[in-house]
C-alpha positions, 0 to 999 in steps of 0.5 A: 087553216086559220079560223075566225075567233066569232065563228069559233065562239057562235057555235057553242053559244047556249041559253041559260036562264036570261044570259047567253053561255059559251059551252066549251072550254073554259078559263077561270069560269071565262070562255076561251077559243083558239084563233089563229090555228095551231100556232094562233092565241087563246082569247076570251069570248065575251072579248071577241062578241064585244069586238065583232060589234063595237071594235077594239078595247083601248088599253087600259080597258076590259069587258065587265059582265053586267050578270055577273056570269063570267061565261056570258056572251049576251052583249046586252049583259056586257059594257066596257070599263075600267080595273076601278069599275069592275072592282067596284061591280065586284063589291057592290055584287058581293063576288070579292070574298070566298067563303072563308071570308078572306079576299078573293084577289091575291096579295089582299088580306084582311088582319086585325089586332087588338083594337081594330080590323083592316085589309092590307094589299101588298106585292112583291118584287121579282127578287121576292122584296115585299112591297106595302102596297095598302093599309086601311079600312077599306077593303075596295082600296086595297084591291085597286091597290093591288090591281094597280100595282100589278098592272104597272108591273106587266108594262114594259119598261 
């Protein structure tokens, strides 16, 4: 029996602070459920609220988290945008660097030499070539370099 993904997500919504949490499983900090049954797929669950009311996400777009909660719900605290958009919220909100102070998004590293400090953002290609994909001053460029690189490597050909 195949099971609707908003029903799924509607039962396990609970109240924290002023956001809306999905208390089951969790991906990365994100809800997830199982729609489709034993053989159906993994979705997100601040995507299937979005969808339930305003339709489907065009591609190229994503779901932001206005609260920076990723395990939100609440549709109020979610808006659609762009990978640049949710950089940018990433910045401005202080959630790009760990504690160690290096860079959350993989391949963005900070380096520095005698004379001056700057980030670099690189790939590397399926027979392991590495790709300079940003080198500079501005740690929001080289993440959006990096994101964008690898969102053109996930299309198809």
């Amino acid at each position: 029996m195949k099971s609707s993904g908003l029903a799924l997500v509607t039962k396990n919504l609970r109240t924290n602070g002023d956001c809306i949490e999905y208390a089951g499983a969790k991906r990365n900090g994100y809800g997830v459920v199982k729609v489709g049954g034993r053989q159906g797929q993994v979705k997100y669950c601040h995507r299937i609220i979005w969808e339930a009311y305003h339709g489907p996400i065009p591609n190229g777009l994503l779901i932001r988290h206005i609260c920076h909660n990723p395990a939100c719900c609440k549709l109020e605290h979610l808006c659609i945008g762009n990978y640049t958009d949710n950089m940018r919220d990433m910045v401005q909100a202080n959630r790009m660097n760990n504690s160690a102070g290096k860079s959350r998004i993989k391949g963005v590293t900070p380096k520095h030499d005698r004379r001056y400090f700057y980030w670099e953002a690189r790939g590397y290609t399926i027979t392991r070539v590495k790709v300079k994909l940003y080198h500079g001053k501005d740690f929001f460029e080289a993440c959006c370099a990096r994101i964008n690189w690898e969102n053109q490597q996930k299309e198809p050909k």
